[in-house]
N, C-alpha and C positions, 0 to 999 in steps of 0.2 A: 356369709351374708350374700343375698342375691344381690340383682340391681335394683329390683323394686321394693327393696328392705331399705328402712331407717334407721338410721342412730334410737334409742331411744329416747325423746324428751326433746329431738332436734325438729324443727319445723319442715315438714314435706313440699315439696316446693312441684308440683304436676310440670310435669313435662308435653310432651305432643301424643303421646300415648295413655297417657293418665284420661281420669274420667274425677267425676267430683260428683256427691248427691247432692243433691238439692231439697227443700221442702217441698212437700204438698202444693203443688198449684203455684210451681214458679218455675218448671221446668215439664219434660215429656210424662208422658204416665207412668212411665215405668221409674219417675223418682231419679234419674239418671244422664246426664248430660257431658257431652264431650267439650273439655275444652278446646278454645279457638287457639291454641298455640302460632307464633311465628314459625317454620322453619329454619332451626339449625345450621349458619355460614361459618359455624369453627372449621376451619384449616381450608375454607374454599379460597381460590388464588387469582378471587376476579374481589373488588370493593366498586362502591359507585364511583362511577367516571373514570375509572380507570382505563385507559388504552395502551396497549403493550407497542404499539406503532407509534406513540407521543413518547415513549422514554429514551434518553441520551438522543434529542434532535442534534444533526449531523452541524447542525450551526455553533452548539453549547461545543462541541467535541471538538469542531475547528477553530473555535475560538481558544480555547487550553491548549490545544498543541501550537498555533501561532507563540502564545504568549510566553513557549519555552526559552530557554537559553539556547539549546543546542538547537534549536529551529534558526533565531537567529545567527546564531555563528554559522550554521551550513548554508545561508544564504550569502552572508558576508564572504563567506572562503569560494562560491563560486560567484559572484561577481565580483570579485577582484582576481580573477586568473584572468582574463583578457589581460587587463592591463600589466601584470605579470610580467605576459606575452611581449606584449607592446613595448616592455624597457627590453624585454628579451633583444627583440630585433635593434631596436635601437641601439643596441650596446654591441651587438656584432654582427647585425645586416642577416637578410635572407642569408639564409644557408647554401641556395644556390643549388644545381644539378651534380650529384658524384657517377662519377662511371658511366657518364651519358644519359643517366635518368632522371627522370624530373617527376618529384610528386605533389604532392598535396601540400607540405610542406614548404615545400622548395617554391611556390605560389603564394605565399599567405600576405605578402605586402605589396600584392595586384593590386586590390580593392578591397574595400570593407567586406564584400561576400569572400571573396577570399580566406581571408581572415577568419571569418566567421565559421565557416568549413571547416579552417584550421583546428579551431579550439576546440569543435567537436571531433575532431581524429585523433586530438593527443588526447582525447577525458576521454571518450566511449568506453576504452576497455577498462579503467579502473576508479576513476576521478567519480563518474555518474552511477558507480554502481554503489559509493558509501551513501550517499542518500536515499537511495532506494532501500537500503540493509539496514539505514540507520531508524527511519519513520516506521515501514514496518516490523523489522525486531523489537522498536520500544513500545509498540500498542498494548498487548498484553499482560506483557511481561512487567512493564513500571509499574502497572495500578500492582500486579502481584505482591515488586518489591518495597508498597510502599503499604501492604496491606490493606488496601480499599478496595480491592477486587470485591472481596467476600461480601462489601457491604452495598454495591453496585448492585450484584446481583440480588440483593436483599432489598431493594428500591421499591417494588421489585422490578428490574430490567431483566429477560427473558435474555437466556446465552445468544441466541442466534443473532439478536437485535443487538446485544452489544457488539458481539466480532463482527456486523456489517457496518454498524457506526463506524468502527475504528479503522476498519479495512478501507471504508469509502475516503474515509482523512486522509490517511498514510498514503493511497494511492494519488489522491491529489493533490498532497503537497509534494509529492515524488514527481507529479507531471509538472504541477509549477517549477521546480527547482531544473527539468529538461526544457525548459522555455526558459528559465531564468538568466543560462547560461551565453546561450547563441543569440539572445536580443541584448543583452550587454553586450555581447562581440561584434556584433553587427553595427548596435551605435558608435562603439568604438573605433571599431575599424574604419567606420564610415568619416569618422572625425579624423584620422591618422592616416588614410589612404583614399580617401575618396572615396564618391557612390558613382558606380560603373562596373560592365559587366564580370562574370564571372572566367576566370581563366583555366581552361581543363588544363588538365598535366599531359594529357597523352597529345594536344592539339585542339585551335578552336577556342570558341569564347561561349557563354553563355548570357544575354540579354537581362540587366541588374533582375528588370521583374521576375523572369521565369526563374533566375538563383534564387531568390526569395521564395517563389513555390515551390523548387526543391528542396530547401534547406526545412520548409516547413514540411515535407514529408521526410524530409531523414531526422527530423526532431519526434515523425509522432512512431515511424519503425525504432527509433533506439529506445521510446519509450516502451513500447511494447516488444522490443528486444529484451528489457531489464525485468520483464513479469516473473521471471526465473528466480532470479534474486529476491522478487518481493515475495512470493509463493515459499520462499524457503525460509525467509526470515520471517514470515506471518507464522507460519507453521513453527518453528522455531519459539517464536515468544508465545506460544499456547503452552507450550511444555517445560518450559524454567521458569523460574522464579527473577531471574537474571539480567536484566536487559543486554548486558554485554557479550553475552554467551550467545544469544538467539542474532545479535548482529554480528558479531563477529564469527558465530560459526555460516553464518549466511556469505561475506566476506570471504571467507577461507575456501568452502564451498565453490566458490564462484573463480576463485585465482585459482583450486584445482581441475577445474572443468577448462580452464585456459591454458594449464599445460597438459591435460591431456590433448587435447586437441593438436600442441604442438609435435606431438609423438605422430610423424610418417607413417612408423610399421603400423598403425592400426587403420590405415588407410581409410576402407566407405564408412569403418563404422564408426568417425567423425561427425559423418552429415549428421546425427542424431545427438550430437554435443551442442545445445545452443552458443556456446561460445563460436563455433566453426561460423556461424555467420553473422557474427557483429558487424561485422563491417561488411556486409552485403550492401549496405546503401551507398557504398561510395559508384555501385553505378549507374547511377542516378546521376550524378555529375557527367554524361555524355550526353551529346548531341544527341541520339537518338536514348533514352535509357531502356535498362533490360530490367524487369521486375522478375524474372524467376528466383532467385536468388534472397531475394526479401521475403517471399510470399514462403517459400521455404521457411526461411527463419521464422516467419512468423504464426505458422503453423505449429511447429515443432515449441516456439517458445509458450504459444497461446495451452498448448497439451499440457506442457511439464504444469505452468502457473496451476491448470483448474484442478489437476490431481492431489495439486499439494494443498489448494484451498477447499479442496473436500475434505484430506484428511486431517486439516486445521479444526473444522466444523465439526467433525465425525469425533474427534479426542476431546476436544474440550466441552462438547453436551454431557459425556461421560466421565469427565474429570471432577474431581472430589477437590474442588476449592478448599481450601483450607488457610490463603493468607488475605 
């Protein structure tokens, strides 16, 4: 049976192709008249008023991940490490110089900036990097494990538009949680040691305001120090179903890139480990500061981040959802 074959005895129903005769003198001369059919929209992936730019507002998205659990306890667990801190020293005093050297540490009950320095030199290498691995390893990968992915994208939310929603979140609750930390230490410190100026370790002081607009530039380089870690865990939860897998191999990842670095024999070709310059901001705390060292880092860290949120983009357009 063709396509413009009938059932027999079933009603013919004309289509946009069809034609229909008509009587004598109610239609053209030749007895013959086209009907006016609609056009055909089965399986077209536009409806009225739909905008693919209106779906998952970055507002609806920020609001669901605030209202998590583990959103709440990683803020709770870094604002209460100051205070931590604060019984730290109270219970056994600065630490004091060993071996004639005095660092960063050995300063932290100068002044509330003091302090505040502090708490970012002992979190930078490992403390700031769970939050970053945590928000974005779980973008993903949750809706995956809880099965809603499949039905997101059937909204329909277009891929690209989701992984930007979720990336734009993750990245900014990752920057709130690097301000979360050093403005609690700051208050704190400031209430425990006073507001006055900052104390270099090598010699010299730093004038409280200008500690303050340091401190605001080593909070926005250790942020964009951590783009490594969000680039691997983004990447990461596109490809498991797991949340604990895409954060924790982002975590693992990132403690390996920390001992390598610790490895001498591999000498220059370190400079190319974003771990090798985490702590490039500590010179920034000099009288005169040197920015080579950071603009390094941040170079090097900004590469790895866009490589890995390409290939984030690139896999999962071609991923076959299935939960």
């Amino acid at each position: 049976m063709t396509a413009t074959e009938s059932t027999p005895g079933a009603p013919h129903v004309p289509d946009s192709l069809d034609t229909v005769e008509t009587a004598p003198g109610e239609g053209p001369a030749n007895g013959v008249s086209p009907v006016r059919a609609k056009p055909r929209t089965w399986g077209s992936a536009t409806a009225p008023g739909y905008r693919a730019g209106r779906t998952l507002p970055l507002r609806v998205e920020a609001v669901r991940q605030l209202k998590r659990r583990r959103t709440l306890v990683m803020g709770g667990v870094l604002a209460l490490l100051p205070f931590v801190l604060l019984i730290a020293f109270a219970v056994a005093g600065s630490p004091g110089g060993r071996n004639g050297e005095v660092t960063l540490m050995d300063t932290a009950t100068a002044s509330g900036a003091n302090f505040a320095a502090t708490c970012l030199f002992v979190s930078a290498g490992f403390l700031l990097v769970i939050p970053v691995a945590l928000f974005c390893g779980d973008t993903v990968a949750s809706e995956a494990g809880w099965s809603s992915l499949r039905y997101l994208l059937a909204a329909p939310v277009p891929r690209a538009r989701l992984l930007w929603s979720k990336l734009a979140v993750a990245l900014g609750m990752s920057a709130a949680a690097m301000v979360l930390l050093p403005l609690v230490a700051l208050a704190a410190g400031t209430a425990a040691y006073g507001w006055g100026p900052l104390e270099i370790p090598t010699g010299g002081t730093l004038e409280a305001g200008t500690a303050a607009q340091r401190l605001a530039v080593v909070v926005a380089y250790v942020f964009v120090s951590q783009l490594v870690t969000a680039g691997l865990a983004f990447w990461l939860s596109t490809k498991t179903d797991a949340p604990l897998g895409a954060v924790g191999g982002a975590v693992g990842l990132t403690i390996a890139g920390n001992v390598l670095d610790a490895v001498t024999a591999l000498g220059s070709w370190r400079d190319f480990l974003p771990a090798h310059w985490q702590f490039a901001w500590a010179d920034v705390f000099q009288p005169t500061p040197e920015w080579g060292g950071m603009i390094q880092g941040s170079a090097i860290s900004v590469t790895y981040a866009l490589v890995l949120f390409a290939l984030a983009f690139r896999g999962f357009s071609r991923k076959d959802v299935v939960s």
